[in-house]
C-alpha positions as CSV (number, residue, x, y, z in Angstrom):
1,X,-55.2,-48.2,-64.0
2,X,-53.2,-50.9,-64.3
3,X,-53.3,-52.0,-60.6
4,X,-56.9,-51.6,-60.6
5,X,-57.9,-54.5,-62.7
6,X,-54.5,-56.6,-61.2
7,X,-56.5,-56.7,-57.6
8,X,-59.4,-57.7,-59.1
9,X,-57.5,-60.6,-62.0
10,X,-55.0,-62.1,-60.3
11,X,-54.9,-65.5,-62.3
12,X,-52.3,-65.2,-64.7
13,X,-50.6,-62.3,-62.9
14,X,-47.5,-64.3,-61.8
15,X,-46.7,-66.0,-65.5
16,X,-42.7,-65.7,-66.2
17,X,-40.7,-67.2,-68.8
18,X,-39.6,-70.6,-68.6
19,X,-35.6,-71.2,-67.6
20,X,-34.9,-71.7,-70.9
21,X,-35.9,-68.6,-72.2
22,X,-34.2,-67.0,-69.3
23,X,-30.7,-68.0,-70.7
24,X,-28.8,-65.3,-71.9
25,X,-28.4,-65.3,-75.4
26,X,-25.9,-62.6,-77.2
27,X,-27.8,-60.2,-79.7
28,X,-25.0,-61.2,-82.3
29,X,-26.2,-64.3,-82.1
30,X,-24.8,-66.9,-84.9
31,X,-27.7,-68.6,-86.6
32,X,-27.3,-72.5,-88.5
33,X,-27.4,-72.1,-92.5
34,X,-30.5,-74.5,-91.7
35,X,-32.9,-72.2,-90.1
36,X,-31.6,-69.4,-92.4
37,X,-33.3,-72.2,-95.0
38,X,-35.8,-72.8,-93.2
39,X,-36.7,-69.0,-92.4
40,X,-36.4,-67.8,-96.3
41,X,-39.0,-70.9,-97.2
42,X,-41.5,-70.1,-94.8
43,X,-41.3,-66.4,-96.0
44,X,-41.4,-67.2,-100.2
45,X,-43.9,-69.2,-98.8
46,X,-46.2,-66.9,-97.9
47,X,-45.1,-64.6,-100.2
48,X,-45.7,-66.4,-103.1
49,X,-48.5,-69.8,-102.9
50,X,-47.2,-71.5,-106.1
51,X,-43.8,-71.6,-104.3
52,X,-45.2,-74.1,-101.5
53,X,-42.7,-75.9,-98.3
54,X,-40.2,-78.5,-99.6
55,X,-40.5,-81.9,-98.4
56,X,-36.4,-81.7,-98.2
57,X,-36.7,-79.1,-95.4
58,X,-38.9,-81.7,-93.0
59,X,-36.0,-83.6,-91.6
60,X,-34.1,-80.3,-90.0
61,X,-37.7,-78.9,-89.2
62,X,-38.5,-82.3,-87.5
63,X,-35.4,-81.4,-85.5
64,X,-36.0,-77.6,-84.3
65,X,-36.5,-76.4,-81.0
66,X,-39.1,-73.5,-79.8
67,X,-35.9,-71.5,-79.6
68,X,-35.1,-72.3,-82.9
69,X,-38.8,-71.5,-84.1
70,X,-38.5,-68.3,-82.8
71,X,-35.2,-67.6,-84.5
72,X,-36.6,-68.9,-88.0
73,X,-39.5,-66.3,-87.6
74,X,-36.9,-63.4,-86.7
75,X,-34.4,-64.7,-90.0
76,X,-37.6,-64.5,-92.3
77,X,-38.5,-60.7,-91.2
78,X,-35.4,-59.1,-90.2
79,X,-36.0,-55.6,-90.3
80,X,-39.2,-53.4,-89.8
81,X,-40.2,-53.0,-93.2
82,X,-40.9,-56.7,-93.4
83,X,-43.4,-56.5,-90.5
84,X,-47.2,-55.1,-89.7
85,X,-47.4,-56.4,-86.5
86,X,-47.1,-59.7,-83.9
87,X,-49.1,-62.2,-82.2
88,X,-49.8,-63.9,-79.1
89,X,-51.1,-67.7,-79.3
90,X,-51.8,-70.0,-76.5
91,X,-52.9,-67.3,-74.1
92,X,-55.1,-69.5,-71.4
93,X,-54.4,-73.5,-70.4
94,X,-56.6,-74.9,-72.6
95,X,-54.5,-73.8,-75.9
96,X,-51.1,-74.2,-73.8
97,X,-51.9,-77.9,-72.9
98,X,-53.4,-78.6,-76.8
99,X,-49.8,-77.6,-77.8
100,X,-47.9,-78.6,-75.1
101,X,-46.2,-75.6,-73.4
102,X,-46.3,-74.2,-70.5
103,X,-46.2,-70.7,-71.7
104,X,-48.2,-68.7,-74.3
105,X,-45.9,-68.6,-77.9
106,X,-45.4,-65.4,-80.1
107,X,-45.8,-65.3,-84.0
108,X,-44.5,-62.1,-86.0
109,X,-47.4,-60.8,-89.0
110,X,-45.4,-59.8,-92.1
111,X,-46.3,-57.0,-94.1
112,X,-49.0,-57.1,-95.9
113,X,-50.8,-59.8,-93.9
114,X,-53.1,-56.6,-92.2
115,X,-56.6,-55.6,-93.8
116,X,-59.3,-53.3,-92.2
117,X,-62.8,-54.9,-91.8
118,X,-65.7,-53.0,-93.8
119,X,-66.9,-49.5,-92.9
120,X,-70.3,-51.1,-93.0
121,X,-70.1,-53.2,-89.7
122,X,-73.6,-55.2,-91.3
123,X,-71.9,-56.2,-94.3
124,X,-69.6,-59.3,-95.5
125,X,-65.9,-58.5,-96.4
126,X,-64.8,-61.4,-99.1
127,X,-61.3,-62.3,-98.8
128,X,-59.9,-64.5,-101.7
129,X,-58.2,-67.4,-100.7
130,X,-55.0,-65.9,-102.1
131,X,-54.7,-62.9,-99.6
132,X,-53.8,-66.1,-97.0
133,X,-50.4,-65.9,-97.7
134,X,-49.9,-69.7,-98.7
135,X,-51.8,-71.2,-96.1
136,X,-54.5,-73.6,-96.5
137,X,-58.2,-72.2,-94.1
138,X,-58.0,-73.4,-90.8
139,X,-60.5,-71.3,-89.2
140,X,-60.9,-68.0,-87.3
141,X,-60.7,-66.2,-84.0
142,X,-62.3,-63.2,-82.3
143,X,-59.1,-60.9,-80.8
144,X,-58.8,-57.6,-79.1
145,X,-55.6,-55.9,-80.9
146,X,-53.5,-53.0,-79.5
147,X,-52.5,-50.9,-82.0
148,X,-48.8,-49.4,-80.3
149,X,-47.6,-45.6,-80.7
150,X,-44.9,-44.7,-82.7
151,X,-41.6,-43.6,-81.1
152,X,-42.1,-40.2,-82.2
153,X,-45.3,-40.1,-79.6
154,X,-44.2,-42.5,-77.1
155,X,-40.1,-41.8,-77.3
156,X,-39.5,-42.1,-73.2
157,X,-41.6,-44.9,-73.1
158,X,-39.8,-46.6,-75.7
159,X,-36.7,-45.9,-74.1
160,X,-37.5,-47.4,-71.1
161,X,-38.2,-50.5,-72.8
162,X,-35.2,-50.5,-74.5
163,X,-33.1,-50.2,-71.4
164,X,-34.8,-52.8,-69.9
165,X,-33.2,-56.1,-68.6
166,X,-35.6,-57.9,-66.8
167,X,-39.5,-57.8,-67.2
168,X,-41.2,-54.1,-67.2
169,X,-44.8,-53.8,-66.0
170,X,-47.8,-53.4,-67.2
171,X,-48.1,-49.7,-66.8
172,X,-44.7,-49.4,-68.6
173,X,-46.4,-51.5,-71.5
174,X,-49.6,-49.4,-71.1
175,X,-47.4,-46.3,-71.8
176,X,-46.9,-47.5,-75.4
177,X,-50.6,-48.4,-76.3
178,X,-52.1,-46.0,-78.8
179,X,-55.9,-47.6,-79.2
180,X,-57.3,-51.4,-78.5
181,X,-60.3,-52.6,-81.0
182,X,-61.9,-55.9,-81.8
183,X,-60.3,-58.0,-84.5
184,X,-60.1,-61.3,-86.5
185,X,-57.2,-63.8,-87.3
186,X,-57.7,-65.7,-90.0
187,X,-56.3,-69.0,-88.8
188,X,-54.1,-71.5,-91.6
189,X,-51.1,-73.7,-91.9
190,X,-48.2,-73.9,-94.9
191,X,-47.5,-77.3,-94.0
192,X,-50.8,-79.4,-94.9
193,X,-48.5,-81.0,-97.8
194,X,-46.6,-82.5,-95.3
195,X,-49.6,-83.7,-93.2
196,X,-51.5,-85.2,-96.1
197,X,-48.0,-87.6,-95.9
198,X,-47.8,-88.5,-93.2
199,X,-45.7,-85.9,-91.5
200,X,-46.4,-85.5,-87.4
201,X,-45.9,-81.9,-87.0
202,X,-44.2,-80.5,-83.8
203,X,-45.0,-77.3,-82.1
204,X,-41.9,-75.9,-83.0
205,X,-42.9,-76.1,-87.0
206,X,-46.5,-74.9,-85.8
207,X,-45.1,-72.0,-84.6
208,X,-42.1,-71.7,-87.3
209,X,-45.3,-71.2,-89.4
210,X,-46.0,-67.8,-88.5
211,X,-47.3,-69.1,-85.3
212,X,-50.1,-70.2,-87.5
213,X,-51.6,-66.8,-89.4
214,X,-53.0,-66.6,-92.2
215,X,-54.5,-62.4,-91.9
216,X,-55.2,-60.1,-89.5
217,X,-58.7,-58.7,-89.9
218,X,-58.7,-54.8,-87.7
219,X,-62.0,-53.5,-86.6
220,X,-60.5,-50.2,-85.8
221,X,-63.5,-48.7,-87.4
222,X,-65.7,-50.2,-85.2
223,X,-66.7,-47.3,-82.7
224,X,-67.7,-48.3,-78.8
225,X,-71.1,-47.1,-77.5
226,X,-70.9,-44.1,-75.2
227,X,-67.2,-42.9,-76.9
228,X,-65.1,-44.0,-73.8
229,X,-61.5,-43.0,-73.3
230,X,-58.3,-45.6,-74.0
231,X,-58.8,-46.1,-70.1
232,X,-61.9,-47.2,-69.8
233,X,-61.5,-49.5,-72.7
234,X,-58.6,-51.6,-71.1
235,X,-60.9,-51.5,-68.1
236,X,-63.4,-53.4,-69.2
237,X,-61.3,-55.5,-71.8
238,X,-61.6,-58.9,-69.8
239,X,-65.5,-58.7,-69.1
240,X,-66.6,-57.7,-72.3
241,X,-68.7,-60.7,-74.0
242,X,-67.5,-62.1,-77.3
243,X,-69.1,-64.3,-79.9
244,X,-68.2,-65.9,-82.8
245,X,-70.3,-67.4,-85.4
246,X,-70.3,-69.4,-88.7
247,X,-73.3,-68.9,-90.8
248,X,-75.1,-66.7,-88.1
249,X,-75.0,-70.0,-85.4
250,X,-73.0,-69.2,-82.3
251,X,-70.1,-71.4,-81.7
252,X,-68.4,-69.9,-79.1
253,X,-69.3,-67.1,-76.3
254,X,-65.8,-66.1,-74.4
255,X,-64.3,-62.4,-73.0
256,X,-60.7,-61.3,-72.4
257,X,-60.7,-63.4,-69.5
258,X,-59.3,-66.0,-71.7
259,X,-56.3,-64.2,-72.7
260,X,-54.2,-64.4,-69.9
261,X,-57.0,-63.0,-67.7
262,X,-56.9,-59.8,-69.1
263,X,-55.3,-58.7,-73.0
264,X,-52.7,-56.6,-71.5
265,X,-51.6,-58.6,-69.8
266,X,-50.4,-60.9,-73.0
267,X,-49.4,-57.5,-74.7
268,X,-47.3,-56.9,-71.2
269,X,-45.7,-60.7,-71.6
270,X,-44.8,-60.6,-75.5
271,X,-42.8,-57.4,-74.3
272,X,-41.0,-59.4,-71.3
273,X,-40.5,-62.3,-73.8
274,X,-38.8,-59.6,-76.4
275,X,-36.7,-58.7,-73.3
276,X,-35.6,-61.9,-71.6
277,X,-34.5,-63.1,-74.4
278,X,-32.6,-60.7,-75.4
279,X,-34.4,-59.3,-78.5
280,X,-35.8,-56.3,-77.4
281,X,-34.9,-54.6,-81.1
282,X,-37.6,-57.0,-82.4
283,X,-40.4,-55.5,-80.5
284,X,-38.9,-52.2,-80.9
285,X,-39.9,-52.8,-84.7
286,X,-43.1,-53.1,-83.6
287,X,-43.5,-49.0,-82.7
288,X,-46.6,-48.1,-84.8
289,X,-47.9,-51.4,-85.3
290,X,-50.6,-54.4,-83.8
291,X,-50.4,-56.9,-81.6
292,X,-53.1,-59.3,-81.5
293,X,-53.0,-60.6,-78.2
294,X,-54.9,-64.1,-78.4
295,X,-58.0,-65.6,-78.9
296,X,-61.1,-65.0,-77.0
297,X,-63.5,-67.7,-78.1
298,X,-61.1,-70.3,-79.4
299,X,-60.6,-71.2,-82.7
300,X,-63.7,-72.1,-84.6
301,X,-63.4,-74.0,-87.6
302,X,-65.2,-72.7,-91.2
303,X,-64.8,-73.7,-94.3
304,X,-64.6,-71.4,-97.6
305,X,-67.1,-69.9,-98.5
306,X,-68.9,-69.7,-95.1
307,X,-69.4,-66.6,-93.1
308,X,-67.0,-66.6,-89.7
309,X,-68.6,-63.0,-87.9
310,X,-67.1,-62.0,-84.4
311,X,-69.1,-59.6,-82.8
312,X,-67.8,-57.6,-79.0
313,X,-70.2,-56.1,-76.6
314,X,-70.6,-52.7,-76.7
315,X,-69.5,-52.5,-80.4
316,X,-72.7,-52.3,-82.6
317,X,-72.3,-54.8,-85.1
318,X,-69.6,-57.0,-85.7
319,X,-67.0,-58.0,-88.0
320,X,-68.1,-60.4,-90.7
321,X,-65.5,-62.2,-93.3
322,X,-65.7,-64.6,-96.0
323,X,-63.2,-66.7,-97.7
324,X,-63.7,-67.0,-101.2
């Protein structure tokens, strides 16, 4: 299957990791008391909003690498009961160049941060401003989202992917997917405090954020017309049209194509990143759990109280939210 839509998609099929990420880095890997600090505030951050970012932490943010983002994400969810799933951001050029790198980036979704859409696929559901995990609205994006088998169901294909040490294909990835289904991400940031003073954010602190999520919205009960198998899904993942919309008017028309020309292929790179950089027991904790695997339409802007609906061709109705 896999190979089928590779001869047919072949723009993104070459992306690797940059040099950088290539080094090898030990798994017992000593971390600075600084982005231990800067980990735990990001996390009672979003854990609690009346606990918001420090001003004191800015200078050693102002100083952190991607590396070091990525670290501060992994010190602020350790272990697998912290997490509900992962992200991919930046999946096309347009969102690499706006945050300058050459590569997509990976976010990890705390527990918690996961909410089904509404049986009804007609109706609104109301999220209060709270469930955002600390972050002020930024806006929202329409997603396809694997949800990944457990090792119980997938235990060889785990396995695999734990042995691993360089990059496994996409048919090795595909082994692992349970279901795909459309989804939302509710877009925000922690660190408007520091913007509204001045503060020049880096990507590094973007995606130190929690790569920028505020909730994961899962239209897993959203049924496809004609009941097709996991298969045929994938198969027509990039070509399927997506819309989003604010108050009913269309702001952006996009497909899968966006997402690294095809969405497994970012779920198939956010493994290989795991790997390469030698944290392969962090994706391993994802076993059971979502990936969202970037935006198809962008990010579209919308403001509380507004109505930010994604709707996917071939799924009757859509998926409809509202921040309250």
């Amino acid at each position: 299957l896999a190979g089928g839509f590779d001869r047919r998609i072949t723009m993104w099929s070459s992306i690797r990791l940059s040099g950088a990420f290539r080094k090898a880095r030990g798994s017992q890997r000593k971390f600075s008391t600084n982005l231990e600090t800067i980990g735990a505030a990001f996390r009672d951050a979003r854990a609690d909003p009346t606990k918001p970012l420090s001003m004191e932490l800015v200078p050693e943010m102002m100083k952190m690498t991607l590396d070091d983002a990525y670290d501060a994400q992994r010190l602020a969810y350790p272990t697998p009961g912290h997490l509900s799933g992962a992200k991919c951001g930046a999946t096309n050029s347009k969102g690499m160049k706006a945050f300058g790198i050459t590569e997509p980036f990976r976010g990890l979704i705390p527990d918690g941060c996961i909410v089904q859409a509404t049986a009804d696929p007609d109706a609104v559901l109301d999220i209060p401003q709270s469930q955002l995990g600390g972050s002020a609205l930024r806006g929202g994006e329409a997603e396809w989202c694997f949800r990944l088998l457990s090792e119980e169901k997938a235990k060889g294909a785990w396995e695999e992917i734990a042995r691993a040490k360089s990059e496994v294909s996409e048919d090795a990835v595909l082994a692992i997917v349970d279901n795909v289904f459309p989804a939302v991400e509710v877009c925000g940031s922690r660190m408007v405090g520091f913007v509204e003073t001045g503060v020049q954010l880096t990507t590094p602190m973007k995606i130190a954020d929690g790569a920028g999520n505020g909730l994961v919205v899962l239209g897993d009960n959203r049924q496809p017309e004609g009941s097709p198998s996991l298969s045929q899904k994938i198969e027509t993942l990039a070509t399927r049209a997506v819309i989003s919309k604010v108050d009913g008017d269309v702001k952006t028309e996009g497909s899968g194509l966006e997402v690294l020309s095809h969405p497994l292929k970012s779920l198939t790179w956010l493994a290989n990143h795991f790997i390469l950089r030698k944290e392969v027991e962090t994706f391993l904790q994802l076993q059971g759990k979502h990936v969202m695997t970037g935006t198809c339409t962008g990010l579209d802007g919308f403001k509380v109280g507004q109505t930010f609906e994604a709707t996917f061709e071939g799924y009757p109705g859509g998926i409809k939210i509202r921040v309250v």
